[in-house]
N, C-alpha and C positions, 0 to 999 in steps of 0.2 A: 182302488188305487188309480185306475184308468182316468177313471171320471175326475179323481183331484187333479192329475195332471190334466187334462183336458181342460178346465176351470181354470185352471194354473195359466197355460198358455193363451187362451182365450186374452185374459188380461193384463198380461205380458204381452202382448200384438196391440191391446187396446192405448196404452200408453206408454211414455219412457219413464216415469216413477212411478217405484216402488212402495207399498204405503202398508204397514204395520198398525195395527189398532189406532190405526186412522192419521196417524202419524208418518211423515216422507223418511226412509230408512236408505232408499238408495236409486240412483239414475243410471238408465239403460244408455249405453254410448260407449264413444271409444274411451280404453282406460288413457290410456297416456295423453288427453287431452283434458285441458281445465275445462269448467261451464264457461261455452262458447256460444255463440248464436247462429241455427245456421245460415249458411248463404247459396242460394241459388244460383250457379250461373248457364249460363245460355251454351249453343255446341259448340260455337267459333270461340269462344276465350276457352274452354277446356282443352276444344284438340289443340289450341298454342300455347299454352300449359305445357301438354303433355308433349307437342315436340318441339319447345326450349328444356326439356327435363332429360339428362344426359341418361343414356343405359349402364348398364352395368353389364362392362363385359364381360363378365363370368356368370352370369345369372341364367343364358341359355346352357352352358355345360354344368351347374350348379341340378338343376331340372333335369338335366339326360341321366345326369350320375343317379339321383333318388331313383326315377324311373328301372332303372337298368337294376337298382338295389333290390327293388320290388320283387317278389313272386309274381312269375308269369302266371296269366290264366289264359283261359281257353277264350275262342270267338264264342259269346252268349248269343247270336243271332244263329249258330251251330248247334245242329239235331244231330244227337246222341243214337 
């Protein structure tokens, strides 16, 4: 079983289609997007991208509430 998944991911890493007795059955990507092509771009047009893209003011307390849901654990860098 190891070894088939290991095989498995191998060629899942190796490409984004899926290929069934030789046949394309399905494409690794986002779902909610059509075949797209992708695009490249450079670090100055993403960071002005990203701040003309407004926040979401709820989205830092959105994140605390999960957190705070969570089961506490212990510091793992702490000896027992």
């Amino acid at each position: 079983m190891s070894r088939r998944c290991s095989v498995a991911l191998r060629r899942a890493r190796s490409s984004r289609s899926r290929c069934a007795a030789g046949r394309p059955v399905a494409r690794l990507g986002p779902a909610d997007r059509s075949r797209e092509r992708r695009r490249d771009v450079d670090r100055e047009t993403l960071r002005a991208i990203l701040a003309d893209t407004p926040v979401d003011g709820g989205f830092a307390a959105d994140i605390a509430s999960m957190r705070d849901a969570e089961a506490k654990v212990g510091d793992p860098w702490e000896h027992h």
